[in-house]
N, C-alpha and C positions, 0 to 999 in steps of 0.2 A: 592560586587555583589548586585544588585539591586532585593531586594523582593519582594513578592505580596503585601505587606503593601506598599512598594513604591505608588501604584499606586493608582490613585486620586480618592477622596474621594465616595462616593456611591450614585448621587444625579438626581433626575429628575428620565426618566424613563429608563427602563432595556430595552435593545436590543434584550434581548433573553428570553423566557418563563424558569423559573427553579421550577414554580409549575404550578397546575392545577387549575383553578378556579374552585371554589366550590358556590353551588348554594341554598339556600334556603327555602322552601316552607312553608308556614303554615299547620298545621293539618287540619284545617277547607275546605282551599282551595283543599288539596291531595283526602279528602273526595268527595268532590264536583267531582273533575274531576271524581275520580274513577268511580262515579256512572252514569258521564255521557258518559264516553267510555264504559265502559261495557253494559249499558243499562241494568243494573242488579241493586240491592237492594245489600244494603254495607253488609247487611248482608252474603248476597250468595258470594261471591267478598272474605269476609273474613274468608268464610269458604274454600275457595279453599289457601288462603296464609298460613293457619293452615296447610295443606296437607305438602305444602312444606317445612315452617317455621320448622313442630316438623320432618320429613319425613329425610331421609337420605343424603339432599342435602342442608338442613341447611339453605335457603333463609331467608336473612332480609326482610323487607318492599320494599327498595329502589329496590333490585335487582328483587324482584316479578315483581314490577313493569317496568324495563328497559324491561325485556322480556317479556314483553306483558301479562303475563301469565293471568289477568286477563281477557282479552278478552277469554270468554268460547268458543264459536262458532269457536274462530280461532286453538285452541288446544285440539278441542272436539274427536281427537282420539290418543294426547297423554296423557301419565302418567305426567302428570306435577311434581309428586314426584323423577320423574327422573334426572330433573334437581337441578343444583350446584351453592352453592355459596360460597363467598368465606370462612367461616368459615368451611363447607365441603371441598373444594379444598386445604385448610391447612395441613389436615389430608391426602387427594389422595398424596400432592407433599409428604410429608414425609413418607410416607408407600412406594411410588413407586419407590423415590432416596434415600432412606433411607441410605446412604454412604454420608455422611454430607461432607466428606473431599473434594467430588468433585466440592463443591456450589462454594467457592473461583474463582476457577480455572475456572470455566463455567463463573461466572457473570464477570470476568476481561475482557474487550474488546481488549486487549493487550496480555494476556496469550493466549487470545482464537483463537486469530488469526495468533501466533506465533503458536500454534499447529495446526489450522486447516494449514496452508500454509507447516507445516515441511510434514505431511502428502499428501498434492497434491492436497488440496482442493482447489475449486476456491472460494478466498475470496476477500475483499476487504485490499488494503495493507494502513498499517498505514505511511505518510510521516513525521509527527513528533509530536511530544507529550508534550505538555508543565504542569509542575509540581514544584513548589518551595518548597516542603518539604523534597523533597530524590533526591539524583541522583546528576550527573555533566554534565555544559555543555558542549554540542554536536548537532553534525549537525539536530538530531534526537530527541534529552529532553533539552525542551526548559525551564531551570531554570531559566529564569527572564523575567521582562515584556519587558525587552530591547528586549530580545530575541524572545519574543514572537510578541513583532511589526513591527520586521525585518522580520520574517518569515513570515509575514501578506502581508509585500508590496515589496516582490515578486513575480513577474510579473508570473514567469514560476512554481509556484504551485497550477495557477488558471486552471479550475472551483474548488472548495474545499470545501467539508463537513466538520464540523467541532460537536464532540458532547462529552461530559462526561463520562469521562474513567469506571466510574461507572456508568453511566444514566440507564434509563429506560424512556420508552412511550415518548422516543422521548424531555426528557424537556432539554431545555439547549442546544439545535440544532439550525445549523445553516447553512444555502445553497449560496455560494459566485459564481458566474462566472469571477470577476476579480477586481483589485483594483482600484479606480481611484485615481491616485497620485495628481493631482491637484484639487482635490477637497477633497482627504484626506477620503473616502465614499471607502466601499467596497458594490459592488452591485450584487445584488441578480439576478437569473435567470428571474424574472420578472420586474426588471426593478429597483426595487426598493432601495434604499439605506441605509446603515446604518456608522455614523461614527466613523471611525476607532479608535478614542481615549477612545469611550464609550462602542466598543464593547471589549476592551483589557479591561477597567476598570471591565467590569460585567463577564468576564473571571476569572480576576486575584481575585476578590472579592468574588466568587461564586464556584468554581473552582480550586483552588492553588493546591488541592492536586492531580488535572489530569484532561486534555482536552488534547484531540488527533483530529488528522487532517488526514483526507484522500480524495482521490483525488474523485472527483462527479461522478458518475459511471451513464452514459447513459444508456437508461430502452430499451428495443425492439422495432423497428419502428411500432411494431402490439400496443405496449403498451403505446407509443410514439403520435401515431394517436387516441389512445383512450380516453389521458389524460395529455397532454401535454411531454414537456420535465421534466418531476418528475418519479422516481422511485418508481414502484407499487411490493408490496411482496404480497410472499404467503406466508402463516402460516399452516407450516405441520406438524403435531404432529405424534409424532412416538413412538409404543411401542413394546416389545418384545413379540411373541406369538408363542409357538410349538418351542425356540430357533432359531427364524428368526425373523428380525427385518419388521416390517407391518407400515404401514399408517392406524392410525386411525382414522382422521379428515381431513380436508382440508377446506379452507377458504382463498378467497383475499381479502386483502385492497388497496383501489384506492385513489388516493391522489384526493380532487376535490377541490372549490373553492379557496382562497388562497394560500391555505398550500400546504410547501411542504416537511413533513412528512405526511406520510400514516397512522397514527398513529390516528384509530377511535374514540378515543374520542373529536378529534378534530372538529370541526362541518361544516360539506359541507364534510368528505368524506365518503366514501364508503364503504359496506361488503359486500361480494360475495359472496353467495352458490355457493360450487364446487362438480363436481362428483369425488373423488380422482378417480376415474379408467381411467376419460377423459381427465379432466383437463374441462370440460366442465360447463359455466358459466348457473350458474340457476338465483333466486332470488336476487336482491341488494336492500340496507336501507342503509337509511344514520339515523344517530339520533338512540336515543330507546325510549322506554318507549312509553309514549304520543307525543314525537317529534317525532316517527318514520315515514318514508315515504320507500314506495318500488319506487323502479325506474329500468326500460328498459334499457333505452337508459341514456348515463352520462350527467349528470345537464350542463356542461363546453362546453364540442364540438359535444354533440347528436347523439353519435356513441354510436352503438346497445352491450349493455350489457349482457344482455339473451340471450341465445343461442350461443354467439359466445363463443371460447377458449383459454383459457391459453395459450399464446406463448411456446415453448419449453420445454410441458408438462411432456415428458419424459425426460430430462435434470435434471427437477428441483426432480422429484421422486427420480430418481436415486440417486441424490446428498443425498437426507435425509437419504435414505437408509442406505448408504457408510456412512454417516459422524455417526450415530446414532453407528454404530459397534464400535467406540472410545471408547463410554461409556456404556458396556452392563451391569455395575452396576447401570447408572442411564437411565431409559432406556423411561421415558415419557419427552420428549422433543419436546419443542415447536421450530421451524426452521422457519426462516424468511428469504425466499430465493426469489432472481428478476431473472423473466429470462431476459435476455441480446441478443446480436443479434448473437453470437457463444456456447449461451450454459445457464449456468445458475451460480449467484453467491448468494454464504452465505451470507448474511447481519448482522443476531444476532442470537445469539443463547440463550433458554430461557430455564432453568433448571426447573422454578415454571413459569410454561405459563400460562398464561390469558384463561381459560376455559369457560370464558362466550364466546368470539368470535367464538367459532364453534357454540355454543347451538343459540349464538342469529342468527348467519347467519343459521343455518341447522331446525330451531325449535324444534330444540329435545333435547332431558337432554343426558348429557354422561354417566348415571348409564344405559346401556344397557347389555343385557350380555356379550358380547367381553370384554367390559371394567369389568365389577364385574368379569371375569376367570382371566382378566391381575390384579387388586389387588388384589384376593386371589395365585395367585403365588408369587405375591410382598410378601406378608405377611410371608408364609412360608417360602420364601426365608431370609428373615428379621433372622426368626425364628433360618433357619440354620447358618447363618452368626453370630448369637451371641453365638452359640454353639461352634461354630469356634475360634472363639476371645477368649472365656473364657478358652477353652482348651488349645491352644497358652498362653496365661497367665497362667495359672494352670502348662504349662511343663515347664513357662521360670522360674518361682517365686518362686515354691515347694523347701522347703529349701533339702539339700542332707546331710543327719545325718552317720558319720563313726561310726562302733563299735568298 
């Protein structure tokens, strides 16, 4: 049987992103700007990052800065100690899903969609799965790279997404509309091409232990006309409150410039203040920090961003609502749902969500009160759960002494 080590050596460039490019700056330089967007004295600038830094949302330097927060005038009627970063956000996901068993089970793209689908959800279905560490083959687990290039250049599994059984933000993704057999080049929605020997190489090399395939799921004609043929989510976070599962945030991402993940740190796309109650589009930025820019209308086809709505708004509520009751021990989840032209589909589901994307699309920190009532029930919930546990232990392990 032919292994990932089979396949040919690792050389020239990768076909697919499996990191983030990380970026630089000098101290001297970070100062400079600081003091030229703010139009403030570094002094004053660093007395508001102290606020946040020692404050209950834990902000580094870099994340101060992505969220503008030094611009005083633009947050001069919020708490900036309100907002989170991610050393705060560490402490929210583990307090809030504090049921450790369920992280597995949520972050497997495979687990996750064999239950969302046994359940009735609309998801996206996986057509087959390539893996050379476990498993046999089959039409469906593709253990070898033989297998994986046959699976490739057939004809009838195009258009085809294809992304990392365990990925995240999108790295390691990849968008095909069909093969081209004589020139041996799988080509992308936009025309573009990649070949087929080097995109199985940086698979089989990057990947052995799982990359899954599913079929490219066309985005709503509303959403279609506002940003091409790429699939634009929304990201709904949902928590538990009064024993009913609520909407705490809501935010879209729009796929622009080349890409075609929606995935904002990618640059040219977009974030979208939303009303959750409307679905109704407010403010969009592409970039943070110092590259941040607002935009109306989308940089790509100049179709009006503000003011218009979310396709199939109550589809896509609904959906989070219903799926969120799965897990009412882990109960802040982050839902990455597209609506579609009958309804609305799951795309990922996110156990430890990205909490700067609502703060940076909404300008506001999520330590509000709704959110500090939903962790202090976590907390005590926490509380009672290991009271639970230890008396379950205490009844099963107490030795039973005869006289």
């Amino acid at each position: 049987m032919q292994q990932a080590s089979d396949a040919p050596a690792v050389t020239g460039d990768q076909t697919i992103e499996t990191a983030r490019p990380r970026q630089k700056t000098e101290l001297i330089d970070l100062l400079r700007r600081l003091r030229e967007e703010s139009g403030r004295p570094i002094g004053a600038v660093f007395l508001d990052y102290a606020k946040t830094a020692l404050g209950p949302g834990k902000l580094n330097l870099d994340e101060f800065i992505a969220l503008g927060l030094y611009d005083a005038e633009r947050f001069a009627d919020v708490d900036i100690r309100s907002f989170v970063g991610l050393r705060a956000m560490r402490k929210i996901w583990q307090r809030a899903n504090y049921r450790l068993e369920f992280y597995d089970l949520i972050r497997n793209k495979i687990s996750m969609t064999a239950l969302l689908e046994a359940h009735g959800f609309p998801a996206i279905p996986i057509l087959a799965h390539f893996c050379t560490t476990a498993g046999y083959e089959s039409a469906t687990c593709l253990h070898s790279v033989e297998a994986l290039r046959k699976f490739l250049t057939d004809a009838s599994h195009y258009p085809l997404f294809g992304k990392p059984s365990n990925g995240f933000q999108s790295l390691g993704s990849a968008s095909f509309q069909r093969y081209d057999e004589a020139a041996k080049e799988l080509v992308s929605p936009d025309g573009g091409t990649k070949s087929l020997d080097l995109y199985v190489r940086d698979i089989a090399s990057n990947y052995a232990d799982g990359y899954l395939f599913q079929p490219r799921i066309l985005p709503h004609p509303d959403t279609r006309a506002l940003c091409g043929d790429r699939l634009s989510t929304v990201r709904v976070m949902t928590i538990w409150s009064g024993n009913r599962p609520l909407i705490l945030r809501a935010c879209e991402k729009i796929p622009g410039g080349g890409n075609v993940a929606d995935n904002f740190w990618r640059p040219g796309n977009l974030l979208v203040q939303l009303d959750p109650t409307t679905g109704r589009r407010g403010r969009a930025i592409s970039g943070a920090g110092f590259d941040m820019s607002e935009h109306t209308h989308h940089p790509d086809t100049g179709e009006a961003i503000t003011g218009s709505s979310v396709p199939n708004w109550k589809a896509v509520c609904d959906v989070a609502l219903e799926a969120v009751r799965l897990f009412p021990d882990c109960p802040l989840i982050g839902w990455d749902i597209a609506p579609v032209e009958d309804g609305a589909v799951i795309v990922e589901v996110n156990i430890t969500p990205d909490l700067m994307l609502p703060q940076l699309a909404d300008r506001k920190g999520l330590l509000d009160k709704t959110f500090r009532i939903f962790l202090e029930d976590r907390r005590r919930s926490m509380r009672a759960r290991i009271r639970e546990v230890r008396e379950e232990e205490d009844a099963q392990y107490r030795p039973s002494y005869k006289s």
